[in-house]
Structures are given as structure tokens and as C-alpha cells.
PyMOL CGO cylinders between C-alpha atoms (Angstrom):
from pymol import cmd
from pymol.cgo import CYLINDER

trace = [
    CYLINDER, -26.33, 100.31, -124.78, -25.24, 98.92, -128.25, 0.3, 1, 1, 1, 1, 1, 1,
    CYLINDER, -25.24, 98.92, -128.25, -23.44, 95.50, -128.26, 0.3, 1, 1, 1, 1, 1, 1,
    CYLINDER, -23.44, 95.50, -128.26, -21.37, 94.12, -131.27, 0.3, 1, 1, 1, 1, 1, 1,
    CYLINDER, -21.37, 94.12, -131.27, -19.96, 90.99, -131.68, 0.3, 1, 1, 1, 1, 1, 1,
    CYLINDER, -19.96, 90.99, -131.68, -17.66, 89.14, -134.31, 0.3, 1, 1, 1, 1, 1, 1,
    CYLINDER, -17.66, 89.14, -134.31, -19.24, 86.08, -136.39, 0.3, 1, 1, 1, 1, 1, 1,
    CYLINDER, -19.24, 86.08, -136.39, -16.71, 83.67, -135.34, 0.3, 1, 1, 1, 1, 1, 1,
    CYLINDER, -16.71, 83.67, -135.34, -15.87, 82.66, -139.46, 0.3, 1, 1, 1, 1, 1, 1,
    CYLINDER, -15.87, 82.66, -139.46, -15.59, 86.31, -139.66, 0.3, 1, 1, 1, 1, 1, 1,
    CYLINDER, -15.59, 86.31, -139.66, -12.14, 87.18, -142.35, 0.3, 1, 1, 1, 1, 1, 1,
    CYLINDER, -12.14, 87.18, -142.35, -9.70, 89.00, -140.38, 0.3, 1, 1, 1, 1, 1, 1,
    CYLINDER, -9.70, 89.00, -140.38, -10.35, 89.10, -136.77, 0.3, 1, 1, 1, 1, 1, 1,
    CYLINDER, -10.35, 89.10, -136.77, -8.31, 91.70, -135.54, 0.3, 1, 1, 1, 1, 1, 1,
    CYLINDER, -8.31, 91.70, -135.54, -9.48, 94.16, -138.55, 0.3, 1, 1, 1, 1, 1, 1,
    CYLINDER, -9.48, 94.16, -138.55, -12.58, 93.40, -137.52, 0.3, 1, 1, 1, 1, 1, 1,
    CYLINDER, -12.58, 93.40, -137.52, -12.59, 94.55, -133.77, 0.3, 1, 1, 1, 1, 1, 1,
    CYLINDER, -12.59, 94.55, -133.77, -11.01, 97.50, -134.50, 0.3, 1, 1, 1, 1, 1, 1,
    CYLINDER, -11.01, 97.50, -134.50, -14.12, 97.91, -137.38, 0.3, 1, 1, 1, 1, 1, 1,
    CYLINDER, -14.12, 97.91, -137.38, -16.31, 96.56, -134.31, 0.3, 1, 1, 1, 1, 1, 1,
    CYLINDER, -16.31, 96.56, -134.31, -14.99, 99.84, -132.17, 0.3, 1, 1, 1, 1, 1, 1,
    CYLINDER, -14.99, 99.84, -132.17, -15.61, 102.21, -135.02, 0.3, 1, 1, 1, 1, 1, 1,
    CYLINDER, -15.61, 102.21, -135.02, -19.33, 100.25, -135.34, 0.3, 1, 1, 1, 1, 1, 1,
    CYLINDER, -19.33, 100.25, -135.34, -20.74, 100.84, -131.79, 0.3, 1, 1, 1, 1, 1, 1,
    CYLINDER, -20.74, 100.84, -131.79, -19.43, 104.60, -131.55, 0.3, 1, 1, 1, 1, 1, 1,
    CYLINDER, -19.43, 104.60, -131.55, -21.26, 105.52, -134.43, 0.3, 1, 1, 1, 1, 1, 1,
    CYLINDER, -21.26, 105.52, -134.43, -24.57, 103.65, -133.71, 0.3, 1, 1, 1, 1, 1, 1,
    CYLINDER, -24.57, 103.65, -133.71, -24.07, 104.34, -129.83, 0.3, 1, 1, 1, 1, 1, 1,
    CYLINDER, -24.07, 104.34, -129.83, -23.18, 107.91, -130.11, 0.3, 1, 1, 1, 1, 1, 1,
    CYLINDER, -23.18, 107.91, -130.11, -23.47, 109.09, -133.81, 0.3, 1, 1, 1, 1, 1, 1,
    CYLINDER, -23.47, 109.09, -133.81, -19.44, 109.68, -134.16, 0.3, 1, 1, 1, 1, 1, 1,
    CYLINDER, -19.44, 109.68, -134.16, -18.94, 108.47, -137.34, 0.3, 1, 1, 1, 1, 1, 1,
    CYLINDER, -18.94, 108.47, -137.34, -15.31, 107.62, -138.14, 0.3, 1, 1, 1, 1, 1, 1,
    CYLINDER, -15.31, 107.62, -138.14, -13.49, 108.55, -141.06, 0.3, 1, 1, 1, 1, 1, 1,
    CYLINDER, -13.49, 108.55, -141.06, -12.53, 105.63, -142.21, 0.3, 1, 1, 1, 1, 1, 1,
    CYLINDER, -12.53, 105.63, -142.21, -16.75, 104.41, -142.37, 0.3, 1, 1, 1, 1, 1, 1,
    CYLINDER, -16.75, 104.41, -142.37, -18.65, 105.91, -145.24, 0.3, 1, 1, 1, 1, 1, 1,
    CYLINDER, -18.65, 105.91, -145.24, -21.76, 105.23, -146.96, 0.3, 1, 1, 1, 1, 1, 1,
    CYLINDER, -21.76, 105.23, -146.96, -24.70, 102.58, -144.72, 0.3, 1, 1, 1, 1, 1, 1,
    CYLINDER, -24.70, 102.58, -144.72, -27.09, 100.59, -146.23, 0.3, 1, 1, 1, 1, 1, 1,
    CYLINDER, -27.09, 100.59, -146.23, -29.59, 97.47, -147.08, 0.3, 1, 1, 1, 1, 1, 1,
    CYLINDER, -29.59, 97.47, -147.08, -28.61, 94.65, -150.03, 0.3, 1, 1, 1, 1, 1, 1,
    CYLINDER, -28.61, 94.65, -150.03, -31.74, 96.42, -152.37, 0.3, 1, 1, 1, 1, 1, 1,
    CYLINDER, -31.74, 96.42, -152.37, -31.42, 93.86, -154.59, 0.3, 1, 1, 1, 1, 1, 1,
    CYLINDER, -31.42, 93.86, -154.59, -32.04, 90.62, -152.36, 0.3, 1, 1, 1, 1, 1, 1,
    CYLINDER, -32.04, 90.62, -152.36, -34.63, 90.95, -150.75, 0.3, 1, 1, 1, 1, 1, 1,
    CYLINDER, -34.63, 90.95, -150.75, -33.10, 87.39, -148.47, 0.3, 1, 1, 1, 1, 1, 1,
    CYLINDER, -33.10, 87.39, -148.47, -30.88, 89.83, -147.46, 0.3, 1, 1, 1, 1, 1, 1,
    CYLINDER, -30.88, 89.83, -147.46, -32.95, 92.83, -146.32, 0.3, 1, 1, 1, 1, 1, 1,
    CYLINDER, -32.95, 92.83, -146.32, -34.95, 90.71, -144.91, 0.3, 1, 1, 1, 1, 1, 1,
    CYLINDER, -34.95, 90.71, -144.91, -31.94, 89.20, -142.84, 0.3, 1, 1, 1, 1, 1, 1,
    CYLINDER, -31.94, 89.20, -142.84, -31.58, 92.76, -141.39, 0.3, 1, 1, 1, 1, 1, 1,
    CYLINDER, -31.58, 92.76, -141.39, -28.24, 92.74, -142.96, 0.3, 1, 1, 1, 1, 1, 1,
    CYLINDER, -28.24, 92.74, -142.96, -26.32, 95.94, -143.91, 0.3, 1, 1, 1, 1, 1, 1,
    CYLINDER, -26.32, 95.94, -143.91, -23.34, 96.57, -145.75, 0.3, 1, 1, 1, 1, 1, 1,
    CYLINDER, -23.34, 96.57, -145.75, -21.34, 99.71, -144.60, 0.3, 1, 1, 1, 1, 1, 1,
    CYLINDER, -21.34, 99.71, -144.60, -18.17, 100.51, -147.26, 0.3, 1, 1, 1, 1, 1, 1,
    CYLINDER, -18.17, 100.51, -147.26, -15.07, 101.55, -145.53, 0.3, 1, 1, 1, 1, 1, 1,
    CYLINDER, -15.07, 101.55, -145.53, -11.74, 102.79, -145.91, 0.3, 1, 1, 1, 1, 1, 1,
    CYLINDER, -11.74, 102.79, -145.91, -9.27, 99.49, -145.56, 0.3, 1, 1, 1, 1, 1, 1,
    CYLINDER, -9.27, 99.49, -145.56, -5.91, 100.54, -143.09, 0.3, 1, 1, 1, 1, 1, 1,
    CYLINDER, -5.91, 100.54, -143.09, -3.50, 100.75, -145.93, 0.3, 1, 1, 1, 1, 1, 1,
    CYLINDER, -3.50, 100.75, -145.93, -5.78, 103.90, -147.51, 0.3, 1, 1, 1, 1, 1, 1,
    CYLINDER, -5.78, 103.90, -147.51, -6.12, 107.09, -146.47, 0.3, 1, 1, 1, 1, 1, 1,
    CYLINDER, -6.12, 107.09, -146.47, -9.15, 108.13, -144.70, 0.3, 1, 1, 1, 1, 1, 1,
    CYLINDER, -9.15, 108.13, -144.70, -11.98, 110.07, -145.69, 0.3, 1, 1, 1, 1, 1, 1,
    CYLINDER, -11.98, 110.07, -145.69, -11.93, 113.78, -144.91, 0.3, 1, 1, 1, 1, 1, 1,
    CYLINDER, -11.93, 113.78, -144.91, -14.27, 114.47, -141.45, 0.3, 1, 1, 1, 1, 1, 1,
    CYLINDER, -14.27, 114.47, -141.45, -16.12, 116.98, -143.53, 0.3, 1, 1, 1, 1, 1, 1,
    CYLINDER, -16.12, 116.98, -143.53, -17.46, 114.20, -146.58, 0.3, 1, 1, 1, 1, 1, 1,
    CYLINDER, -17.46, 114.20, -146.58, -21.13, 113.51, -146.02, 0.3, 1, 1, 1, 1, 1, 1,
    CYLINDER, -21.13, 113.51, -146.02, -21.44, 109.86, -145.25, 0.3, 1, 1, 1, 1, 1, 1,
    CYLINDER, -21.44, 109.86, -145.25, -23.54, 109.13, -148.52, 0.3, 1, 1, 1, 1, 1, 1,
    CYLINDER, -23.54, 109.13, -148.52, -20.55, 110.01, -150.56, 0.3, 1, 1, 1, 1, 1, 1,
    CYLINDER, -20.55, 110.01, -150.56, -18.34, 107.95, -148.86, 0.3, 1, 1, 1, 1, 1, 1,
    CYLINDER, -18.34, 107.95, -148.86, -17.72, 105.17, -151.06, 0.3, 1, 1, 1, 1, 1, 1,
    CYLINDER, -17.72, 105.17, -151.06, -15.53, 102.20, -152.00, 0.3, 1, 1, 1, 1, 1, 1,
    CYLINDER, -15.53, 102.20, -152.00, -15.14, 98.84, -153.05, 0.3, 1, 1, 1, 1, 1, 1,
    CYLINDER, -15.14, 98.84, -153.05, -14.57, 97.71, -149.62, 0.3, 1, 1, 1, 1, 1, 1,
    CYLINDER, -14.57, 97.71, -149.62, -18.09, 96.61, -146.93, 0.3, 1, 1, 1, 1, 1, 1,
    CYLINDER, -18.09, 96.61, -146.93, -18.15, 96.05, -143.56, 0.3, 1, 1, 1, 1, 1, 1,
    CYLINDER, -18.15, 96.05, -143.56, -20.96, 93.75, -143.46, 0.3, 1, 1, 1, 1, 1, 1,
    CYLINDER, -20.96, 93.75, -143.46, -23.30, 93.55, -140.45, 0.3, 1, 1, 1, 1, 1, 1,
    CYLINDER, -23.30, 93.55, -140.45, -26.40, 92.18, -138.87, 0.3, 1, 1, 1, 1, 1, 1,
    CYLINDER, -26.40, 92.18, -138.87, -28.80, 93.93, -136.18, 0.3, 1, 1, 1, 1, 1, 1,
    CYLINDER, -28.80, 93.93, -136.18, -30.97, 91.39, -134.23, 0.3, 1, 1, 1, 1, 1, 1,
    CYLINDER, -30.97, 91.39, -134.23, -34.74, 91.02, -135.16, 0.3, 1, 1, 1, 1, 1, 1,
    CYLINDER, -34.74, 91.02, -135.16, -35.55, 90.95, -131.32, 0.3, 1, 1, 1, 1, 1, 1,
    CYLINDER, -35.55, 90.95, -131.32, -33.05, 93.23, -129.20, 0.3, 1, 1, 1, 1, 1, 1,
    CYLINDER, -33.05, 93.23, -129.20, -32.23, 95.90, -131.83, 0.3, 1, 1, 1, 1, 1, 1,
    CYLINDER, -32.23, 95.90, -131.83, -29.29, 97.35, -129.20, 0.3, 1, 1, 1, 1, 1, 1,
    CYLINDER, -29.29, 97.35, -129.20, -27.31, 93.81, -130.58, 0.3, 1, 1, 1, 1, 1, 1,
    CYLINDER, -27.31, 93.81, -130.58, -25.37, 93.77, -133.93, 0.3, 1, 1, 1, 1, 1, 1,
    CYLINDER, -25.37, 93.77, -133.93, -22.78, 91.57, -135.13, 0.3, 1, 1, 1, 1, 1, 1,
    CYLINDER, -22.78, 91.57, -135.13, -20.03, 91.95, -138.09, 0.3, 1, 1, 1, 1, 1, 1,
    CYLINDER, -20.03, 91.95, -138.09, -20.12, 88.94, -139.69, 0.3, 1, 1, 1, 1, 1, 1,
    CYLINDER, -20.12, 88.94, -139.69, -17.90, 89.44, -143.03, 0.3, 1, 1, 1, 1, 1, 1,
    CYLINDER, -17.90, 89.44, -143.03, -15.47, 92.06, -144.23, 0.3, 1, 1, 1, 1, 1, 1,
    CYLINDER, -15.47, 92.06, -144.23, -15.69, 92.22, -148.43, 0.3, 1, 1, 1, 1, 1, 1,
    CYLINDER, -15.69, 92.22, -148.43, -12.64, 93.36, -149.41, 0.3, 1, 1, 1, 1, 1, 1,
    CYLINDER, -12.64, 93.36, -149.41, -11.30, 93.67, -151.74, 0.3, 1, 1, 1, 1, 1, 1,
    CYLINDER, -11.30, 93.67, -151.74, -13.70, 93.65, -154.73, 0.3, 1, 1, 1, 1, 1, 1,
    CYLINDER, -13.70, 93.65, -154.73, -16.95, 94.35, -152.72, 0.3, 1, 1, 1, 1, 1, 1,
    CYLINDER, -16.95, 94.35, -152.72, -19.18, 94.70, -155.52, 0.3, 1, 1, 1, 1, 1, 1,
    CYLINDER, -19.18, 94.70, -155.52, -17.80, 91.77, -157.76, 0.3, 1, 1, 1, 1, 1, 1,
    CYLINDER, -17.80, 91.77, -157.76, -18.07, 89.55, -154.05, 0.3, 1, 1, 1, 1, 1, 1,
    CYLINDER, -18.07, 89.55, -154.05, -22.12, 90.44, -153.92, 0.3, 1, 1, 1, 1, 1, 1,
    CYLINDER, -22.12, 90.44, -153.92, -23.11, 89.00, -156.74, 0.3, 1, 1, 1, 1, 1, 1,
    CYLINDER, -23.11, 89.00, -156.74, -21.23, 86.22, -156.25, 0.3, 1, 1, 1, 1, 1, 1,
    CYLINDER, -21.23, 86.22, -156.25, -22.46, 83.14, -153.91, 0.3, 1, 1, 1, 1, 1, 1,
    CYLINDER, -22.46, 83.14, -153.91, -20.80, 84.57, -151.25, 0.3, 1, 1, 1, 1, 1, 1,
    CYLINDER, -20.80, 84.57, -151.25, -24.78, 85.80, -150.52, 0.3, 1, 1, 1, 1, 1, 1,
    CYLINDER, -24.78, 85.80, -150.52, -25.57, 82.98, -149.09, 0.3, 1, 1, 1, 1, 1, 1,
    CYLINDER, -25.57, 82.98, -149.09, -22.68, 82.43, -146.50, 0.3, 1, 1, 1, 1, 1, 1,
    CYLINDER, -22.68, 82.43, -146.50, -23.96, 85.89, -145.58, 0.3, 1, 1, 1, 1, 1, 1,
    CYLINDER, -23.96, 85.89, -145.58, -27.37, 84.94, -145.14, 0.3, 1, 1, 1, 1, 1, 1,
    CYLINDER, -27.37, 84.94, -145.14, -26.28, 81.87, -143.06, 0.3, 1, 1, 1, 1, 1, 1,
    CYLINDER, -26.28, 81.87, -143.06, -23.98, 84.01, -140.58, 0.3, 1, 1, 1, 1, 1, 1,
    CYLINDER, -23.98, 84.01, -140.58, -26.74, 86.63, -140.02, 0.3, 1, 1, 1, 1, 1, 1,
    CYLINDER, -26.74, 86.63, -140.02, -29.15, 82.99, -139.42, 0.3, 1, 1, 1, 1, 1, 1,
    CYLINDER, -29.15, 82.99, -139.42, -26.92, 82.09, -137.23, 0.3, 1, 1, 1, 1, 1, 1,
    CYLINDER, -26.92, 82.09, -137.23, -26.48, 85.21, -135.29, 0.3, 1, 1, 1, 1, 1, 1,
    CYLINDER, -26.48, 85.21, -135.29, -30.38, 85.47, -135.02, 0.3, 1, 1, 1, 1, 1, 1,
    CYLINDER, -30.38, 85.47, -135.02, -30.64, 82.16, -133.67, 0.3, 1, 1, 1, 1, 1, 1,
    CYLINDER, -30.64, 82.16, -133.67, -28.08, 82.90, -130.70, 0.3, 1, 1, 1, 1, 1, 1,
    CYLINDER, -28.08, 82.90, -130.70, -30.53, 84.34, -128.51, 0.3, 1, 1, 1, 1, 1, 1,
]
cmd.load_cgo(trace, "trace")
């Protein structure tokens, strides 16, 4: 059974369990949600990748979803869901920041780091 949990310094907490639902049906049972779109590694920090931190875009509440037919890897915006899976029990994620707005501006900013010390933390936890 998948497990996610909420970096407490997450942004918006109650955005972020309703992102947290959306999260664990689509890892748990491959329903992928319209408003989750493309999935995928920081290529360009390795820090990151090797944090076993993903960035997922997604489709903010105030903008329409994306249409159930879009394949995922077309699913873009400038708007991540930004989440960790555990090194040891791969079943355990956590969200621990929502980018938005200005996504891509945010990552190459030093906002990195905060990332990489939320996902340290989160692998520490157990």
C-alpha cells in the first residue's frame, strides 16, 4: 500500500492533501487525475535525482483541467507538485513543495536546496 505524507514547511497545506489524494491514486492504482500531467526527475541536478525527488506539473484549482484523453507526457505547465519516494520502503512518498507559480523560473533558483533539505529530511524519518 502507498503512503504519502506532507513535509510539514510544505506551501499550502490544504492544496496539498487534496494533491496528496490525487498522488497515491495514481501511484496506488494508476488513475491518473486530470488535473496531474507530465512525471519526472530534476535532469539537470544530479543532487536532486539522486534525492529521489520528482517534480510532477499540475493543473492549479483556479484552471481548468486537462482533458482525460491528453497523454500524461503532454501535460504540461508552469506549475510542480514536488515529491520524494523513500530510498528504503519505496511504498512511502512525501510532497514536500508545491512550485507555483513560475515553476521553471523557481528551479533554477536556490529554492534547490530547500528541496534537497526536505527530501533529507524525509529520508532521515525512518
Amino acid at each position: 500500500m502507498i503512503e504519502i505524507s506532507i513535509h510539514p514547511d510544505i506551501e499550502n497545506k490544504t492544496i496539498a492533501n487534496e494533491y496528496a489524494k490525487l498522488l497515491k491514486l495514481w501511484k496506488e492504482k494508476k488513475v491518473l487525475s486530470c488535473y496531474l500531467g507530465a512525471d519526472g526527475k530534476w535532469e539537470n541536478s544530479a543532487k536532486l535525482c539522486q534525492s529521489l525527488i520528482s517534480k510532477i506539473h499540475i493543473r492549479i484549482p483556479n484552471e481548468p483541467k486537462w482533458h482525460e484523453n491528453m497523454p500524461q507526457i503532454q501535460r504540461k505547465s508552469n506549475h510542480y507538485l514536488v515529491y520524494c519516494q523513500h530510498w528504503l520502503y519505496p511504498n512511502r512518498y512525501q510532497i514536500i513543495a508545491i512550485m507555483s507559480p513560475n515553476a521553471h523560473e523557481l528551479a533554477k533558483t536556490s529554492f534547490l536546496a530547500e528541496l534537497e533539505k526536505r527530501a533529507e529530511e524525509f529520508q532521515n524519518n525512518f
